[in-house]
N, C-alpha and C positions, 0 to 999 in steps of 0.2 A: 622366221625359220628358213633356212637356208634349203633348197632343194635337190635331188641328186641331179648327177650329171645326167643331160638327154643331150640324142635321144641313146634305149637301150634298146638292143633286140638280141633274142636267143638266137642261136647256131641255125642255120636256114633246115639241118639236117633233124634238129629238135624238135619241129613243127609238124602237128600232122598234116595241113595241108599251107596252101599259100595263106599269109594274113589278110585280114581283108580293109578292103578302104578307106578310104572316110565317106566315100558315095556310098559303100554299102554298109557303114554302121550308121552313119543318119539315115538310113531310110531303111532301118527296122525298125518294125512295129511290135518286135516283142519286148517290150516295157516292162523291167523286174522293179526298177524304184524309178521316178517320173520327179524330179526336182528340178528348178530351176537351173541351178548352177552344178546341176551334180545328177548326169542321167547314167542310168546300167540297163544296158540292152543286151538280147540275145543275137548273137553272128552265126547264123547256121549252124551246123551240128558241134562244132566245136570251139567255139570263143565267147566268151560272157565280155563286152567291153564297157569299160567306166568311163565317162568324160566329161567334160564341162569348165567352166571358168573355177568351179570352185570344190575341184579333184586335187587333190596334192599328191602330185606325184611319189613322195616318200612311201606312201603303203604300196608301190609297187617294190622297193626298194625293201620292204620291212617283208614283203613276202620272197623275196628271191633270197634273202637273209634266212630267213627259215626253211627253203627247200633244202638247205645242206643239213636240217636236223632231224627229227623225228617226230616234229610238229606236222600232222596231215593238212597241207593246203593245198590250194589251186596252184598249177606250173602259171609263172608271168611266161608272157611272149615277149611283151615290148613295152616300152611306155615313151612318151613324147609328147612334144606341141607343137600345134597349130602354131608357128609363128604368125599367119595372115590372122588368126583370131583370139590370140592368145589364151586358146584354149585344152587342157592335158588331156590325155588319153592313155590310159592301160588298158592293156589287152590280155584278157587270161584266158585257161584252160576251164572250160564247161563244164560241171562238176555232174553225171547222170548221177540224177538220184534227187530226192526229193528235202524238201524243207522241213526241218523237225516243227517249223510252227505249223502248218498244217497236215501232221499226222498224230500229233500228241493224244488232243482227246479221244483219238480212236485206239491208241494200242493199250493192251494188257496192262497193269503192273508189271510182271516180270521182264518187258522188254522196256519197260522204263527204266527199271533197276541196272537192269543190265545194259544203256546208254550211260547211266549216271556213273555205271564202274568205269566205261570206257574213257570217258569224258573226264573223270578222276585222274587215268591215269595219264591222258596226253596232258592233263594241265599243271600234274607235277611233272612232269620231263620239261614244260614250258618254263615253268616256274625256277627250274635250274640255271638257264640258258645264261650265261654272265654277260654282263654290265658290257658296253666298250669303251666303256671310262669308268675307272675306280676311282679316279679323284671327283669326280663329278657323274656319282650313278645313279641318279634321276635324270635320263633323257631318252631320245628315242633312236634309231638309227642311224649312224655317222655321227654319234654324237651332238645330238639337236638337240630341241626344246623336244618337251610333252605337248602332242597334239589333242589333249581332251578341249574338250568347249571351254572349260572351266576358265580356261589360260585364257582363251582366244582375244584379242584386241585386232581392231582396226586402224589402226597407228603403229606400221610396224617397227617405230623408232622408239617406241616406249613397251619392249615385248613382257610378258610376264610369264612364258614358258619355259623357263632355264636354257641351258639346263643347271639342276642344282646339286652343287658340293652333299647339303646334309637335309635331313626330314622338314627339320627348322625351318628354312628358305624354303622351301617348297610348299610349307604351310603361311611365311609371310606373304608372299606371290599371290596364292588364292583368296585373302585376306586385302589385298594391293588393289585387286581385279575388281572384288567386292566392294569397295569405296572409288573406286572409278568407275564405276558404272552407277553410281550416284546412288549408292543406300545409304542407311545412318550412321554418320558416323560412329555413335556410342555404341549403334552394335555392332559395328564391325571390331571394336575394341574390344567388345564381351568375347565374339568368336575369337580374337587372336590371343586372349589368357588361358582361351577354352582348349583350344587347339595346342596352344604350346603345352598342356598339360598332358593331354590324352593323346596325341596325336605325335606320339614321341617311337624310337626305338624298333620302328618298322624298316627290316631290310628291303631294298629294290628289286625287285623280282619281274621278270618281263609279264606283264598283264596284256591281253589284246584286246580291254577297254569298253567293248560294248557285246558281252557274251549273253547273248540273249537267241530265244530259237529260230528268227530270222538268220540268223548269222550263223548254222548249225546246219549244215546238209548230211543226209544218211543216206549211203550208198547202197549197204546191204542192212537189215536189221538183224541177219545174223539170228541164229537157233541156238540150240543145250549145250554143242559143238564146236559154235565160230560165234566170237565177240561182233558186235554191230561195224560195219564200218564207216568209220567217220570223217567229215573233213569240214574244218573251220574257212572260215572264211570273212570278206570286211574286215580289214584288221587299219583302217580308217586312223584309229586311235591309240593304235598298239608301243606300246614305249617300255620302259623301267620304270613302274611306279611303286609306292610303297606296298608293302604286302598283303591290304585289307583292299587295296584299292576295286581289285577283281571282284570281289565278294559284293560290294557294296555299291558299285554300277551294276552290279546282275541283279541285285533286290531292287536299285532304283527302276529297273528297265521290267519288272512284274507287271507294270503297267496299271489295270482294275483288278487286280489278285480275282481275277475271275474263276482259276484250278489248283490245280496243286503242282505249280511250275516249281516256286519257292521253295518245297521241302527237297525236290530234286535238286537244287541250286545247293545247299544245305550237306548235302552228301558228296557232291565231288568238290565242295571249297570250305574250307574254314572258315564256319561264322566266325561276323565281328560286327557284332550287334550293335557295342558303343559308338564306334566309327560310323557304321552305316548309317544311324537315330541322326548324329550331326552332320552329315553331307549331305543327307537328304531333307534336313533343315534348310542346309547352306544353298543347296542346287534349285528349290521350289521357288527361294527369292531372287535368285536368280532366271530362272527360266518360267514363270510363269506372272 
């Protein structure tokens, strides 16, 4: 997968304050995710910054794509690399407000509901946003591959992330991926009669891949009067996938179905219970 051009930076006049360094983003210690190849730290009152050997710079690119829609995200500042470490870095806008995963079990019903209409309606306006290739609209911004795991290979000579012409190839690919990665062949052959049967006639709809309440900030939760205010965020995985795709990484990512996430999931997305039953077949042998 090809990456955008670096480095970027917004209009010096766009910034609330100066960006900050790389002396003062390694040496924060506020730690939002702690990965090896992939850290998100806080930069003072107003910069969330991403980095590491293994940030692909595109979702800064996939986010500056959506500031000119009606998709609520974080504003990008910059993004770039480390040439001495070959290391990426986006830098975004700090979103005040908190994490729908740890306020869920404390709020009401009614202010669940009334996230789940909000969250309804940005992810149909999302779900409009067209292709930037109709002859090949399964891909991701500037016309890539699809960044899911699914795709992922470590030989970037033999890729398997498109991008793809029709539903077909994008279901042999996953099927491709699934016999290089050494499972059985005969069932990889069951999945792709399986797939070519049920896994037909879904339009590409822009999906942001991993909608789970980590990835869900709420700024205001909003009264009888004012809808919650909301803004997505990690759009890590974000591309044109088929139309169940969304649905069915938000049921895989329930986790221990420890509450009642799922029925929320439920009401701002169109089940697709078939589809979901077989990826989350496909994804366990895969990932565990």
């Amino acid at each position: 997968m090809t990456s955008p051009v670096v480095p970027y930076y917004a209009a010096i006049e766009s910034l609330p304050v100066q960006l900050p360094t790389l002396e003062e983003i390694h040496s924060s210690k506020e730690f939002m995710s702690d990965q090896e190849a992939r850290m998100v730290v806080g930069v003072g009152e107003h910069f969330v910054v991403k980095y590491g050997e293994g940030v692909d710079l595109i979702e800064g690119e996939t986010i500056l794509h959506l500031e000119s829609t009606v998709v609520p995200t974080p504003r990008i500042y910059a993004w770039f690399q480390d040439q001495s470490t070959k290391k990426n870095y986006i830098i975004m806008e700090r979103i005040k407000g908190q994490v729908l995963a740890s306020m869920w079990s404390d709020i009401p019903k009614v202010t669940k509901e009334a996230i789940a209409t909000r969250l309804r309606s940005i992810l149909n306006d999302m779900r409009k946003l067209p292709s930037p290739d109709q002859d090949y609209p399964f891909c991701s911004v500037g016309r890539r591959g699809l960044p899911d795991g699914i795709f992922w290979t470590s030989d970037p000579a033999a890729p398997f992330a498109g991008p793809f012409k029709t539903e077909q190839e994008l279901n042999e690919a996953m099927i491709a991926k699934y016999r290089q990665d050494g499972m059985s062949t005969e069932r990889g052959n069951y999945y792709s009669r399986v797939f070519q049967q049920l896994f037909r006639d879904h339009p590409a709809v822009f999906t942001h891949g991993d909608l789970q309440r980590k990835n869900i900030m709420i700024r205001d939760l909003g009264d009888e009067n004012k809808e919650p205010d909301i803004v997505l965020i990690d759009f890590e995985y974000s591309g044109w996938y088929p139309s169940y795709w969304e649905y069915s990484r938000a049921i895989y990512a329930c986790g221990r179905w420890s509450d009642d996430w799922n029925l929320s999931v439920e009401t701002f997305l169109k089940p697709a219970y078939v589809e979901y039953a077989w990826t989350e077949l496909l994804l366990r042998e895969l990932w565990t």
